[in-house]
C-alpha positions in Angstrom: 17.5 -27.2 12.3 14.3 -27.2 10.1 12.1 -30.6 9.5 12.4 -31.3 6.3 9.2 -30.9 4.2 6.8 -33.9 4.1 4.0 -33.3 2.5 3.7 -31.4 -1.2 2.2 -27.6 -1.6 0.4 -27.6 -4.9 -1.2 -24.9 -6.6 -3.7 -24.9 -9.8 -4.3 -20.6 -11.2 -7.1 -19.6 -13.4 -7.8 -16.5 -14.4 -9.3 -15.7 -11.2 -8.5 -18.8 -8.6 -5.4 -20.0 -7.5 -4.7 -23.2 -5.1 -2.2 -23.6 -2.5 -1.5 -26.0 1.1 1.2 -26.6 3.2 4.2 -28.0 3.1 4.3 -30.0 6.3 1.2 -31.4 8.4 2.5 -31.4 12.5 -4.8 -25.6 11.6 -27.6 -9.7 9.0 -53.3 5.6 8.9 -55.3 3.6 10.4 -55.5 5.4 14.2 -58.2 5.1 16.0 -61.1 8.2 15.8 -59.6 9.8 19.4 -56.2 9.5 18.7 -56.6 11.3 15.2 -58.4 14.0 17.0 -55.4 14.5 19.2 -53.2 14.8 16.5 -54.8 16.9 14.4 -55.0 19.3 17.4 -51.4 19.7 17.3 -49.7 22.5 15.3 -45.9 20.8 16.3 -44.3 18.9 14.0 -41.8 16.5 15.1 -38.2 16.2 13.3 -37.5 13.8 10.9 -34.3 11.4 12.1 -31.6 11.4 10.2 -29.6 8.0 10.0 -27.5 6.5 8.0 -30.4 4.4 6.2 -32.3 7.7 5.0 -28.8 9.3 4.2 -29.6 10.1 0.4 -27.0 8.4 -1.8 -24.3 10.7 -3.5 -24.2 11.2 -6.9 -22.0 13.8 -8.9 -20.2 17.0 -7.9 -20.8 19.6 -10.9 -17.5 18.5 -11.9 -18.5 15.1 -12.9 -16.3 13.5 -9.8 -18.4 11.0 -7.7 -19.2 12.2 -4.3 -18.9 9.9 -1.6 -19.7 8.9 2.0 -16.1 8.2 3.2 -14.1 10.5 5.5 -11.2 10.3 3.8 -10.6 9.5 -0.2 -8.2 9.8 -2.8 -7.8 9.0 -6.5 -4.3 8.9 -8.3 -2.7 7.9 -11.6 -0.7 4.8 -10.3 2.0 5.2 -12.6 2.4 8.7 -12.2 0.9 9.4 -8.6 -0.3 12.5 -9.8 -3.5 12.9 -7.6 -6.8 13.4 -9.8 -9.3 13.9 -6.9 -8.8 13.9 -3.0 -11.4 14.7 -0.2 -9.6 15.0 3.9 -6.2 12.7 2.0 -4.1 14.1 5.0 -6.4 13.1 7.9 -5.0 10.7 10.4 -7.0 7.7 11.3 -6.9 4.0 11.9 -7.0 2.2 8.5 -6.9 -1.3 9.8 -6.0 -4.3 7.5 -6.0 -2.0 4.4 -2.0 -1.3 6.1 -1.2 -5.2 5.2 0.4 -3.6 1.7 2.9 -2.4 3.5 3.3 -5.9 5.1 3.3 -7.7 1.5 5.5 -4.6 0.3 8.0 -5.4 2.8 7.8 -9.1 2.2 7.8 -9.1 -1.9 10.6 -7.0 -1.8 12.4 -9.7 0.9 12.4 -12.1 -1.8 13.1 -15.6 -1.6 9.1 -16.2 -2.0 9.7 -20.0 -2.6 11.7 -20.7 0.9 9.7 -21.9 3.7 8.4 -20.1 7.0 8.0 -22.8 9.9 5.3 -20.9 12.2 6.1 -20.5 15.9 3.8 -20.0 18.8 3.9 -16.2 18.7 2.6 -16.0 15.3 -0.6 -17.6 16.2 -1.9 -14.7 18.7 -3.9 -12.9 16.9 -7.9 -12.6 16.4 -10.1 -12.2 14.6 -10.0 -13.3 10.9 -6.9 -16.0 11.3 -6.2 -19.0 9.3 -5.7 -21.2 12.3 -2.0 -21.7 11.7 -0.5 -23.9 14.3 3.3 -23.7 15.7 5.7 -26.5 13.7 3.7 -26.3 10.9 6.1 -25.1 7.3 4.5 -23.3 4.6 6.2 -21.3 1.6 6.2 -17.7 2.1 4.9 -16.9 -1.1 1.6 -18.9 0.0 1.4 -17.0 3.0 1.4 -14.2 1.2 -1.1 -15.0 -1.3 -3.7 -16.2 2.0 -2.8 -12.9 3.8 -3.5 -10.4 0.4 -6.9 -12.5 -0.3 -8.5 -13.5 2.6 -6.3 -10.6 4.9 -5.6 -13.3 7.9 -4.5 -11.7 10.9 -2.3 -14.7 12.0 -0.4 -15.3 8.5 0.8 -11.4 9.1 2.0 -12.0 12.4 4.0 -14.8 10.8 5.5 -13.2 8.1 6.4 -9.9 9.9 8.1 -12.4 12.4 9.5 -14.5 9.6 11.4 -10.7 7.7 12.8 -9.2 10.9 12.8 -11.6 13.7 10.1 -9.9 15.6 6.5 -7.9 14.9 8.1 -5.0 17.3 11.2 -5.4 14.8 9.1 -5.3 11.6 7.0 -2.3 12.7 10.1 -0.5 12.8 11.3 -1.7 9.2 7.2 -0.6 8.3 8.0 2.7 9.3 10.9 3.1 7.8 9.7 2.0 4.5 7.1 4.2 5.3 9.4 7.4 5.3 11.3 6.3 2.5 8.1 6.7 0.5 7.6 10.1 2.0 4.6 8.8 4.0 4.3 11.8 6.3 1.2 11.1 8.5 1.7 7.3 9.4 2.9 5.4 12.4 2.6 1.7 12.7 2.8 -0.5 15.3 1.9 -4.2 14.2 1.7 -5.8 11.0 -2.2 -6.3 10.3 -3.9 -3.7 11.2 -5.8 -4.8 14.4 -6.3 -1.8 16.7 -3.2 -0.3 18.5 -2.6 2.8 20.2 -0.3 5.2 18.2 -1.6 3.5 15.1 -2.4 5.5 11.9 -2.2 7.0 8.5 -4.1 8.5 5.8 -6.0 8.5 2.6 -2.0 9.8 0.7 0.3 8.0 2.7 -2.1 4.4 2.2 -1.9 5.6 -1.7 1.9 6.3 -1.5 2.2 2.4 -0.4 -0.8 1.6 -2.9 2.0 2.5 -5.7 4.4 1.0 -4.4 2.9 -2.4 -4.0 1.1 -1.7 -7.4 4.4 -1.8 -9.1 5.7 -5.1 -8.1 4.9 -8.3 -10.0 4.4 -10.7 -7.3 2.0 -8.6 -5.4 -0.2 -7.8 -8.6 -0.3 -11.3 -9.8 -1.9 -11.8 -6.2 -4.4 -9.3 -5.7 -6.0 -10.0 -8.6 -7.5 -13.3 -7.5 -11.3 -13.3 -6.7 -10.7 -17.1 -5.5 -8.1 -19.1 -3.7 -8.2 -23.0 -2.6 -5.7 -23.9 0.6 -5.0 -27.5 1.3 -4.6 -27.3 5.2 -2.4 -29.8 7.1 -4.7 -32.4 7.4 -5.8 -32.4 3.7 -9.0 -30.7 4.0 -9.3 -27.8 1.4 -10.7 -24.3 2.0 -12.0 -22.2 -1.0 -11.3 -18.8 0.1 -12.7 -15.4 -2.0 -11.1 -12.1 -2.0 -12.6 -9.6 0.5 -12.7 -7.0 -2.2 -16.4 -6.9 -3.9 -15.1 -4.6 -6.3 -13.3 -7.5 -7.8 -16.5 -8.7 -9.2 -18.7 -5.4 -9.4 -16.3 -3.7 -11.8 -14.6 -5.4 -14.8 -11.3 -3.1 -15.0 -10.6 -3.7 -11.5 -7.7 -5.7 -10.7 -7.2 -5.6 -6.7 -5.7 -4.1 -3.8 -7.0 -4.6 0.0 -10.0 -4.1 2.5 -9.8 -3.5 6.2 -12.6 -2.8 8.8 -12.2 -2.4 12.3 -14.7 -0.1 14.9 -12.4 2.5 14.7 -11.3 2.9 11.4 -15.1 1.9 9.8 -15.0 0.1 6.3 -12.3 0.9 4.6 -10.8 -0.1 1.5 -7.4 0.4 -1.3 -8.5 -0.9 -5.1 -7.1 -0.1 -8.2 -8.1 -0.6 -11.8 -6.5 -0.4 -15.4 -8.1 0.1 -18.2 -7.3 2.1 -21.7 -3.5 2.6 -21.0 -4.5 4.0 -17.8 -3.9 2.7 -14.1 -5.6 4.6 -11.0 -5.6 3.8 -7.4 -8.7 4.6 -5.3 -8.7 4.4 -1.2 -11.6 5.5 0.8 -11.1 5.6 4.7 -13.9 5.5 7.5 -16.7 4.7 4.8 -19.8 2.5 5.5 -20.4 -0.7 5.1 -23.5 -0.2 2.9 -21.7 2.3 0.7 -18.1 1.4 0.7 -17.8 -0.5 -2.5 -20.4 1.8 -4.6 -18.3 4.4 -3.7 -14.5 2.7 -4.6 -16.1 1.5 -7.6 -17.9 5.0 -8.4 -14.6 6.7 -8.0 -12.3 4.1 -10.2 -14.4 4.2 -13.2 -14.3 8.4 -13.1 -10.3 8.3 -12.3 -10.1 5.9 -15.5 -12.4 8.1 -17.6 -11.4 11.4 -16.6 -8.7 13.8 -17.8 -5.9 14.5 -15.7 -5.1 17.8 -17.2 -8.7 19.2 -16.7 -11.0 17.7 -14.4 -12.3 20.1 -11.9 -11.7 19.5 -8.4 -13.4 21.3 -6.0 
């Protein structure tokens, strides 16, 4: 039988914050003359490396459409999912927490956002990126969904995958399922957040096939929106926590969607932007950390300005 709840949750939303806490407290040519003379003796010229630093940066295809550094990318019309530009979208690789749609898909469509989780011991083992949740502590679940779309905590999935089926072995199984339903043809999952895992993976059009989904639901696009959230942790201290997504703030018609990074799966990231009676999803797999957000925001602002019917795509 649960405690009941002994402390307030309390939450304040601006246009671009949004406050929340728990419910119960129980968490970067000068050489000298001889060594000139050397030199100029030689007739080899060495190579110049190549790394990622002197990489130049892309610009345009002659289409008009942004090239990029990512393995993997794809643009669609949310509404539509008609694909406007798409480079590798069927490529299998990790694309770590960038998969925690799926989690808040499968969570938002639970319902019941206002009843409370009470979080056990098996929800806390998980690193990095965790909110320090401890076992016997009661949030709402619509809270722990808000921390785990902003601030993508590794723990708080564990918890609500646990929380919708009884098990994360039981909700990877529901993931995949949900991930067939949306014909999502090139995707295995095995936990809830992302974190390496062997058998693990999708792709640049299955990650935009959940993308749409998720994009379609109220509660989840009146979360990913925020570029701020405040959390009032048991003990009364609060934490203000910004949204992982830079784009956020780098581009005005964006309004969300998720990051993820791990070594194998490199910088990746889902956004989506609306502007103009148009909405477009944008996901870019096994980018780099230097270019990743250029290149979301790059491609966003040409799938909201371009026309569907004749952009070239090479």
């Amino acid at each position: 039988m649960s405690r009941p709840i002994t402390s307030p949750i309390f939450f304040f939303l601006t246009a671009s914050a949004f406050f929340v806490g728990p419910l119960e407290a129980a968490t970067e040519n000068h050489l000298p003359l001889k060594r000139q003379a050397l030199l100029a003796k030689s007739k080899r010229k060495r190579p110049r490396k190549v790394t990622q630093k002197t990489k130049p940066v892309a610009k345009e295809s002659p289409g008009g459409i942004p090239r990029i550094h990512a393995a993997s990318a794809i643009v669609i019309d949310a509404q539509s999912g008609k694909i406007l530009h798409s480079v590798n979208p069927d490529q299998e690789r990790a694309v770590a927490s960038t998969q925690k749609l799926m989690t808040a898909l499968l969570v938002a469509e639970g319902g019941g956002l206002d009843k409370t989780v009470r979080i056990e011991a098996s929800d806390t083992w998980a690193e990095p990126s965790k909110l320090d949740i401890k076992a016997g502590e009661v949030y709402r679940r619509g809270d722990l969904l808000r921390i785990l779309l902003v601030k993508s905590m590794n723990d708080v999935a564990r918890a609500l995958a646990r929380d919708n089926a009884g098990s994360v072995e039981a909700f990877a199984k529901k993931m995949n399922t949900k991930a067939s339903q949306l014909g999502m043809t090139s995707s295995h999952f095995v936990n809830p957040n992302g974190l390496p895992a062997e058998g693990q993976h999708s792709s640049a059009r299955d990650m935009a096939k959940v993308a749409a989904a998720a994009y379609k639901m109220k509660a989840i696009r009146e979360i990913i929106c925020l570029k701020e959230l405040q959390w009032q942790h048991p003990n009364g201290q609060v934490s203000e926590f910004h949204n992982t997504n830079r784009v956020l703030s780098s581009l005005k018609a964006c309004n969300g969607m998720k990051t993820g990074y791990t070594q194998a799966a490199g910088f990746c990231l889902v956004s989506s932007a609306s502007a103009g009676g148009r909405d477009v999803i944008s996901v870019v797999l096994g980018d780099a950390k230097e270019f990743v957000w250029n290149d979301s925001h790059r491609l966003l602002e040409w799938g909201l300005g371009s026309d569907a019917q004749t952009a070239r795509i090479p």
